[in-house]
C-alpha positions in Angstrom: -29.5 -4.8 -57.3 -30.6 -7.6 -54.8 -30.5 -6.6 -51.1 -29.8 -8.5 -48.2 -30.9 -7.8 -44.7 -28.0 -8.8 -42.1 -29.3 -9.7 -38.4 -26.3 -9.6 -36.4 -25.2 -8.3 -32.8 -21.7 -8.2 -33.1 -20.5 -5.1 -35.1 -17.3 -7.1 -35.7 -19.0 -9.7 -37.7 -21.6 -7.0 -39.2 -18.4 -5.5 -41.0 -17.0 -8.4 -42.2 -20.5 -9.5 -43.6 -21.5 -6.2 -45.0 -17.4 -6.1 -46.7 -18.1 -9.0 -48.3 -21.5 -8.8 -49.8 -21.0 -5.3 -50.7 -17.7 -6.3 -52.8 -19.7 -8.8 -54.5 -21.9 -6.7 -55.5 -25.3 -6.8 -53.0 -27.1 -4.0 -51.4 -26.5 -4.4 -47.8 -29.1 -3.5 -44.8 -27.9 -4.1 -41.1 -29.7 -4.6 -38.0 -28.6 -5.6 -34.6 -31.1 -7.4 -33.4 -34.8 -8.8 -33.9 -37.0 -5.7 -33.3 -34.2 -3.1 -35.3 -35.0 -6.0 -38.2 -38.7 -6.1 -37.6 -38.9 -2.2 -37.9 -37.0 -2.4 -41.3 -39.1 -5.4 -42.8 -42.1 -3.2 -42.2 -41.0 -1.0 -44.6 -38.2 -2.8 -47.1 -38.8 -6.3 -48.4 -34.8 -8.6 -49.1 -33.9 -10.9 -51.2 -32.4 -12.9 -48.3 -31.9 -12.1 -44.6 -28.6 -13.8 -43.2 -29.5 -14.0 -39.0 -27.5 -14.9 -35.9 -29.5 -16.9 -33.3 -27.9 -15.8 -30.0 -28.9 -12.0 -29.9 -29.9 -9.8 -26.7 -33.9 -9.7 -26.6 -35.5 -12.2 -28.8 -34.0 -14.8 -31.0 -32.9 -15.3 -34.3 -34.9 -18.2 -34.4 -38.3 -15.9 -33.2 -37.7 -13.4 -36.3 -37.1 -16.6 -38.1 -40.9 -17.9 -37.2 -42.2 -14.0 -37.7 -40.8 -13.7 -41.2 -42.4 -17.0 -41.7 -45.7 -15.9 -40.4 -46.5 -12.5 -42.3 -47.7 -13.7 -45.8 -46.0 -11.4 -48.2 -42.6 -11.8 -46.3 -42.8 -15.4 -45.7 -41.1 -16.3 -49.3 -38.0 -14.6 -48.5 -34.8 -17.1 -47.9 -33.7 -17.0 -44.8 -29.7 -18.1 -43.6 -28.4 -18.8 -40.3 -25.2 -18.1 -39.4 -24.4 -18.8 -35.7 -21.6 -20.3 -33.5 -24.0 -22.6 -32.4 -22.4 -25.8 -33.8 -24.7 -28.8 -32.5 -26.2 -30.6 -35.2 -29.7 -30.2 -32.9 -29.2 -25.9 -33.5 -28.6 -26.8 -37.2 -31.9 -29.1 -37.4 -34.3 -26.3 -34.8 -33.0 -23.7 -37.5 -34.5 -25.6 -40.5 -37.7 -26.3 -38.9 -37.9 -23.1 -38.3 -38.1 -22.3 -42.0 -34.4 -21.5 -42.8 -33.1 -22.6 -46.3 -29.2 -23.1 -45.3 -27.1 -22.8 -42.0 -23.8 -21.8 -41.6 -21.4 -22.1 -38.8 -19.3 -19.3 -37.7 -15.8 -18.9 -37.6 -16.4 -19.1 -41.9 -14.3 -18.9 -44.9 -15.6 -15.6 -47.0 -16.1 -17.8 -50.3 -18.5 -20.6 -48.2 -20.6 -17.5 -46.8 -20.7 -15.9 -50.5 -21.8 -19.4 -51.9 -24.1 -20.1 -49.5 -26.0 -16.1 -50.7 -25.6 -17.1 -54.5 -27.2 -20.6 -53.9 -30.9 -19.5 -52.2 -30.5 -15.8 -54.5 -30.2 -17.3 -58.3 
């Protein structure tokens, strides 16, 4: 079963997002922010990690650039999915080493597309 790590500070949004991937079938981890994350990835390695970018402590964007920096976790796809709209969030996020962005409110099936697309 593939796995998903979910970086997310609102529990709201960590519901719907672990509802949904569990019903299609993914194991689901959750963390609510980047150093509950950190402490898991020690440990467990995803097949994707969905993060928010506006979180208390450091940023999504900073776990972003750690994943990215520690060799045998820097292969893992990583999604945004932030409120943050501007098309200069959407461009720092890829530079950043993300493989997809997605802008939140969101319709289930564009989140679930965007999780088959970088987990074939």
């Amino acid at each position: 079963m593939k796995n998903i790590l979910v970086v997310e500070d609102g529990h709201a949004e960590q519901r719907i997002m672990n509802a949904l991937l569990t019903q299609a079938g993914f194991e689901v981890a959750l963390a609510s922010n980047v150093d509950e994350a950190w402490q898991w990835l020690e440990t467990n390695i995803p097949n994707l990690v969905i993060l928010d970018i506006v979180m208390p402590g450091k940023s999504g964007l900073e776990l972003c650039r750690m994943i990215q920096g520690k060799t045998e976790l820097s292969q893992i796809p990583i999604v945004f999915c932030s409120s943050k709209s501007e098309e200069f969030d959407r461009f720092w996020a890829m530079r950043q080493g993300a493989k997809a962005y997605l802008i939140k409110p969101y319709a289930p099936k564009e989140l679930l597309d965007m999780v088959y697309q970088q987990i074939r």
